[in-house]
C-alpha positions as a printed Julia matrix, in Angstrom:
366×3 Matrix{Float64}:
   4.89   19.04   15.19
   4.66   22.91   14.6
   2.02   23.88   12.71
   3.2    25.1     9.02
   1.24   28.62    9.34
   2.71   29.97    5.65
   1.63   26.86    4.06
  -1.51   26.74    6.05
  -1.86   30.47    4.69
  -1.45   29.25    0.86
  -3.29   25.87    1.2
  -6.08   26.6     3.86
  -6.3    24.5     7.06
  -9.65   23.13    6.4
  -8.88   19.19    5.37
 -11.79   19.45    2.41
 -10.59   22.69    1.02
  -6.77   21.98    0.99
  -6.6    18.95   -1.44
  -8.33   21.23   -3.51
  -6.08   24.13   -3.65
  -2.86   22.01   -3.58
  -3.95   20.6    -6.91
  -4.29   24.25   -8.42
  -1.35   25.5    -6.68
   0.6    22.85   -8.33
  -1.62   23.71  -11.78
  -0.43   27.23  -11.58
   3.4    26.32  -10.29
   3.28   24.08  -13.58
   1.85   26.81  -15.77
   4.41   30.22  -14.34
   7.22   27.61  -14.56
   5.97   27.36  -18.64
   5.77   31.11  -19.0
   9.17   31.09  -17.18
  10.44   28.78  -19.95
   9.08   30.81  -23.19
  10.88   33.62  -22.43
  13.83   31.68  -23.6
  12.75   32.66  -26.85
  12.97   35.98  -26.3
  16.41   36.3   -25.18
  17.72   34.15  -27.9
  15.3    36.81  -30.73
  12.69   33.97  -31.97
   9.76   35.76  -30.38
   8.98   39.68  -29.99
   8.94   40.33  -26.39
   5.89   42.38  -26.67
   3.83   39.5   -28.07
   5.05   37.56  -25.3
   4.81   39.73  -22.51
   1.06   40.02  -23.19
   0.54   35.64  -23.56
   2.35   35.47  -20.52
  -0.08   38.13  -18.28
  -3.19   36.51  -19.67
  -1.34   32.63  -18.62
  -0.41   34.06  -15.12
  -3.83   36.21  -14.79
  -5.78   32.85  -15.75
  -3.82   30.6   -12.97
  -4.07   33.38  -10.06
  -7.99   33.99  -10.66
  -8.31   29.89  -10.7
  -6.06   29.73   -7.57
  -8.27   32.56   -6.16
 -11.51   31.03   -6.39
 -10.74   27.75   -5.47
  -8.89   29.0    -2.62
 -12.14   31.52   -1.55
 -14.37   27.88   -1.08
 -16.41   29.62   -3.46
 -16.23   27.02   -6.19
 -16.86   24.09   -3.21
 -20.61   23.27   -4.37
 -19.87   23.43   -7.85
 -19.83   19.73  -10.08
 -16.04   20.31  -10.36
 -14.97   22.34   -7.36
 -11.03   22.85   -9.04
 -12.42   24.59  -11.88
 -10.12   21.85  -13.63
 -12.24   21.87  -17.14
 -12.34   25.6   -17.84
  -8.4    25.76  -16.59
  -7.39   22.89  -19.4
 -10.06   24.73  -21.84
  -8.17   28.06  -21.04
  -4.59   26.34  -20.97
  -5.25   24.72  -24.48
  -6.54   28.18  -26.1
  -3.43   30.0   -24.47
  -1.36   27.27  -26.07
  -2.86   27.58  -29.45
  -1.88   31.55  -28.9
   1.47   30.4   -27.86
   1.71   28.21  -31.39
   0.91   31.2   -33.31
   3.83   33.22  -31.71
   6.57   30.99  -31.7
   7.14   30.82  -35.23
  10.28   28.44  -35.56
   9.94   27.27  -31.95
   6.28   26.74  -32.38
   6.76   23.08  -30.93
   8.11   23.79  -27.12
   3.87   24.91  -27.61
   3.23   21.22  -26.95
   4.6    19.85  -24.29
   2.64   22.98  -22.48
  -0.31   21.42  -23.66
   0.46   18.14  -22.4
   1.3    18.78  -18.67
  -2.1    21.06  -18.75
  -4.1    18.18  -19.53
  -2.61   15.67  -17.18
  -4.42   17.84  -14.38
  -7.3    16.51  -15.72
  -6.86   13.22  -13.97
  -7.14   14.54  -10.83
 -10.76   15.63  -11.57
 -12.61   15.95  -14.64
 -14.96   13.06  -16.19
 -14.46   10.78  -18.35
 -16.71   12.78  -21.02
 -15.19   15.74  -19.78
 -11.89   14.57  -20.54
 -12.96   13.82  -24.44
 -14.44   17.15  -24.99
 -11.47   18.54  -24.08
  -9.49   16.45  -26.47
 -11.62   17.35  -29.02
 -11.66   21.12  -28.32
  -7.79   20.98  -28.45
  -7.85   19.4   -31.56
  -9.97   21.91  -33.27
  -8.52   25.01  -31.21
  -4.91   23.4   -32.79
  -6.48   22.85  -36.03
  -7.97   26.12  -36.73
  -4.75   27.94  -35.39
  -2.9    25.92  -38.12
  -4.75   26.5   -40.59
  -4.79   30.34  -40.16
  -1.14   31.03  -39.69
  -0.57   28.83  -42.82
  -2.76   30.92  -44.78
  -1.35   34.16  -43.12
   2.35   33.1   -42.79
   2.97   30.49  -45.39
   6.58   31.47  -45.08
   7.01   31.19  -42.04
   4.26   28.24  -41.46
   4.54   25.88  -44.39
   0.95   24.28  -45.02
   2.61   20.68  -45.91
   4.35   21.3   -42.42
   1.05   22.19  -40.49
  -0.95   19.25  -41.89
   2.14   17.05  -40.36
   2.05   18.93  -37.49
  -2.02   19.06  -37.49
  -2.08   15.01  -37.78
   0.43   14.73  -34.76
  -1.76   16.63  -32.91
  -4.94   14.84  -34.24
  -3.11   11.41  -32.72
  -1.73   12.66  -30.02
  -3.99   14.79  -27.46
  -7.12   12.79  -28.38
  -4.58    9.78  -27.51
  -3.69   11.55  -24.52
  -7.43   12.6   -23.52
  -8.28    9.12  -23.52
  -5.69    8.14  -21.69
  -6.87   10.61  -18.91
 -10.53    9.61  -19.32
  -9.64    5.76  -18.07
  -7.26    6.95  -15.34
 -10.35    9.3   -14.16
 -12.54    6.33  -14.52
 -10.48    4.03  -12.13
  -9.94    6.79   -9.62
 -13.91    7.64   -9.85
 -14.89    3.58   -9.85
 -12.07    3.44   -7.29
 -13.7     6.77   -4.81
 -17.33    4.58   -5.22
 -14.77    1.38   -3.79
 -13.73    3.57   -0.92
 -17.42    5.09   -0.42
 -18.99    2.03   -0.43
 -16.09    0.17    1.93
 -16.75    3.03    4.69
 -20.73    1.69    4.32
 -20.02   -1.37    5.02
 -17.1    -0.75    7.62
 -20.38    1.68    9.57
 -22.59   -1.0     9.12
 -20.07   -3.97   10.69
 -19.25   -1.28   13.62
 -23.29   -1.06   13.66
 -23.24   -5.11   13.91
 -20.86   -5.91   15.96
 -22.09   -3.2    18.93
 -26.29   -2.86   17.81
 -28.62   -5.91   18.96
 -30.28   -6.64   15.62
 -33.55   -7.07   17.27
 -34.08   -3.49   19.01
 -31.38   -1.16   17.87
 -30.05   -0.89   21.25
 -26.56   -1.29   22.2
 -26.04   -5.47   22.67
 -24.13   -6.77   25.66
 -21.31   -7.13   24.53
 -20.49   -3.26   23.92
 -22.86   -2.18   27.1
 -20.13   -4.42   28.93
 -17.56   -1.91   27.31
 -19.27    1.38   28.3
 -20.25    0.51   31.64
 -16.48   -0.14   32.05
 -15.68    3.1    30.39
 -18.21    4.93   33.11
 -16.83    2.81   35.79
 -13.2     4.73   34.89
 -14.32    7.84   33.97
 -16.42    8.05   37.47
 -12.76    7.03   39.06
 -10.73    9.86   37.28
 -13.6    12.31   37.89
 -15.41   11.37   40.75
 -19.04   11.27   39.85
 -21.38    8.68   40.58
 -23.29    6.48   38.08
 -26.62    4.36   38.09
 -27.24    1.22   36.82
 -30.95   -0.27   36.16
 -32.07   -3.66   35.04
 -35.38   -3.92   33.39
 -37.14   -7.08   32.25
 -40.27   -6.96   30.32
 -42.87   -8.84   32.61
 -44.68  -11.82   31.09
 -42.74  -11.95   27.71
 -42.94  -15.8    27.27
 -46.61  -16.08   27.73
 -46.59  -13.47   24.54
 -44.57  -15.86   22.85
 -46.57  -18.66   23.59
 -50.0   -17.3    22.95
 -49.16  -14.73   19.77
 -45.87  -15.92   18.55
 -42.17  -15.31   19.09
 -42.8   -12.65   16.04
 -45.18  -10.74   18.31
 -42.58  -11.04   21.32
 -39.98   -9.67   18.95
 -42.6    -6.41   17.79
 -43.5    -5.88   21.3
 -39.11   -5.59   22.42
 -38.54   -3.14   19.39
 -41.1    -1.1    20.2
 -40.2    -1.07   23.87
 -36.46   -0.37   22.95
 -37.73    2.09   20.56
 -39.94    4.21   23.59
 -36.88    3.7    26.17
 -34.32    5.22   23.48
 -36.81    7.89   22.67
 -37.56    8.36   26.72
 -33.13    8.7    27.71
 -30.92   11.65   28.19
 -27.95   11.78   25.49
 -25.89   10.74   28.4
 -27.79    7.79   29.01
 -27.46    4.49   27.14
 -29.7     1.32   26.87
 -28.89   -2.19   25.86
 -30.86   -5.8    25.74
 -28.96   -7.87   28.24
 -30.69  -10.83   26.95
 -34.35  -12.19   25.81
 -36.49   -9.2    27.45
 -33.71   -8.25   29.77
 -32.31   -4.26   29.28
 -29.84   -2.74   30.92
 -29.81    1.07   31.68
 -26.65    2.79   32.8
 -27.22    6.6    33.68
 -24.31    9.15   33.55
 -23.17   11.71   36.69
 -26.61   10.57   38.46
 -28.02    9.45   42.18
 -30.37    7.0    43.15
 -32.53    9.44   44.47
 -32.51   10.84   41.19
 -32.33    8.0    38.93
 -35.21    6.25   40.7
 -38.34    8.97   38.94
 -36.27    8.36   35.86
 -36.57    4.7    35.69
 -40.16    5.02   37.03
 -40.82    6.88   34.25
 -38.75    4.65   31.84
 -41.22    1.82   32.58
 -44.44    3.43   32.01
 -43.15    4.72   28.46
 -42.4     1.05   27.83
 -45.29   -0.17   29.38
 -47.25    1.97   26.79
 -45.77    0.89   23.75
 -47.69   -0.42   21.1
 -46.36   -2.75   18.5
 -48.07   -2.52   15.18
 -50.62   -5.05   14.94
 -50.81   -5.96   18.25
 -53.51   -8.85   18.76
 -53.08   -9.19   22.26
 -55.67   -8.03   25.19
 -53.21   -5.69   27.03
 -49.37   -4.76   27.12
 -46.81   -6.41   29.13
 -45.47   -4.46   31.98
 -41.8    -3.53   32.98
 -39.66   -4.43   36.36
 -37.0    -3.01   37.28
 -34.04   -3.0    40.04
 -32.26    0.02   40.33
 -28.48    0.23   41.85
 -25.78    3.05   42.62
 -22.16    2.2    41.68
 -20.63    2.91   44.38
 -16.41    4.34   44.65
 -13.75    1.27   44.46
 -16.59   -1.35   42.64
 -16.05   -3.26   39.14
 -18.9    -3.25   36.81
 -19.9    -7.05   38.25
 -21.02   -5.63   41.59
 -23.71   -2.99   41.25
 -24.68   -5.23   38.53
 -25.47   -8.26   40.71
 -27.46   -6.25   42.83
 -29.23   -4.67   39.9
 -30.11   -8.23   39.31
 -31.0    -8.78   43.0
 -33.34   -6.06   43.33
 -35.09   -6.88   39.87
 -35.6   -10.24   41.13
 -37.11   -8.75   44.37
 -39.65   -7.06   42.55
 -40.58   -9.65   40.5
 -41.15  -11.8    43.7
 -43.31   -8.69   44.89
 -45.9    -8.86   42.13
 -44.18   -7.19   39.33
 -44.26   -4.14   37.49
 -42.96   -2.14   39.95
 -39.15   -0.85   40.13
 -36.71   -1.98   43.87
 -33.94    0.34   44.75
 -31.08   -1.73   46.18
């Protein structure tokens, strides 16, 4: 699809920002296609032109300088980043204006009014909403009043109080009608918030071992078969490393499986700490890891995982009660070109058994 470059010109291309300005766009659409309108009342000789003329450069000033700064990003940190309070406060003191010029077609003032304040479901508060409504009344009410007093002719008083006590009804009516439709959308963007939360946290679930943090084995099953394509397409070479935390059910036995569990987290928590961003750990099982290491030899890998173990090895659960720390073996692998996943992991599993036969904590490159 080709990109839309005049629309991307009037609506910005950042996805934050263009909501934003397609809201005000359509505010200011809305509001020329009004002053568009009340010049009908010109041609036809209701309403001096010059009168007009003047409403209708303040209306179109008001929307452009809205449009402007909402379209600058300048407005982006403010409470209400469409400026869509001080456009209905503006709208609703233009349309009192209007009311005053119109004379015999005072009422096309109102449905003006009307379509200005429906914008404010798209962003204003609840509270927001009513302090508008009540503005407008009072904006309305004063206006009446005056041009009564001035015009009487023209503006009967009996007529403005009947107008006055539509008005009274109907745009606090129609604020509070916007208030509870900008209460559902605001109850219903908390919803959406708090959905994404828990969607994270079920992602976090279903691929995190609850215990250490690390990646479980289900999902290090997934990215070691991700590597294992990647190092097809591309050609580089991966390590795998399978380290088991020596001596883990004596800890168990003597402290407590709550001690064996303090001692993996903050094992996990020195091996995460101790790995390139490329790299990624996960608990295979009990006090079984497994390491996979991105675009990396065995020559290479094997000071890495050296150094791995003594970071482990050094780890320090908080209140640790026992006489000394566990230590770490592991067995160390290359995947080598045409293998699944299975086989440099059985021989990651050979060679940690190897050196477990040979005394422990120490690593065996197979």
């Amino acid at each position: 699809m080709k990109p839309n470059r005049p629309l991307d010109q009037l609506l910005s291309k950042d996805p934050a920002l263009r909501p934003r300005v397609a809201q005000v766009t359509l505010g200011m659409g809305a509001m020329l296609a009004g002053v568009a309108a009340m010049h009908y009342f010109v041609a036809v000789g209701l309403v001096p032109a010059r009168g007009l003329w003047l409403w209708s450069v303040c209306a179109v000033g008001a929307a452009l300088l809205a449009w402007a700064l909402v379209r600058s990003g300048h407005t982006a940190r403010l409470p209400d980043p469409t400026l869509a309070v001080p456009q209905m406060l503006v709208a609703l003191t233009l349309g009192a204006w209007l009311y005053a010029m119109l004379g015999p077609a005072r009422g096309a003032a109102f449905p003006v009014v009307m379509v200005m304040l429906m914008f404010g479901l798209f962003a204003a508060t609840p509270r927001q909403m009513v302090g508008v409504g009540l503005y407008a009344v009072c904006a309305f009410g004063v206006t009446m009043a005056l041009m009564a007093w001035r015009e009487p002719q023209l503006y009967p008083a009996a007529v403005e109080l009947g107008h006055f006590l539509v008005v009274a009804t109907m745009l606090p009516a129609a604020a509070v009608l916007a208030a509870r439709v900008s209460a559902l959308r605001a109850r219903m963007r908390a919803q959406r918030a708090e959905l994404e939360r828990a969607l994270v946290r079920i992602e976090e679930l279903a691929t995190h071992d609850a215990l250490t943090g690390t990646v479980n084995r289900r999902h290090m099953g997934a990215l070691l078969e991700g590597e294992r394509q990647r190092s097809v397409r591309s050609g580089y070479v991966f390590c795998l490393a399978v380290l088991d935390v020596d001596g883990l059910a004596r800890v168990n036995d003597a402290q407590g499986e709550r001690s064996g569990d303090a001692l993996l987290r903050a094992m996990a928590q020195e091996a995460q700490s101790a790995l390139r961003l490329s790299d990624r750990i996960g608990r295979w099982g009990g006090g079984c890891f497994v390491l996979m290491m991105s675009d990396t030899r065995a020559a290479l890998a094997r000071g890495a995982v050296e150094r791995l173990r003594a970071r482990m090895g050094q780890a320090q659960p908080e209140g640790w009660s026992g006489a000394g720390l566990p230590t770490v073996s592991a067995g160390l692998t290359e995947h080598r070109a045409g293998e699944t996943v299975d086989k440099p992991l059985a021989r990651a599993e050979s060679a940690l058994r190897e050196a477990k036969a040979g005394g422990r904590d120490r690593l065996v490159v197979s």
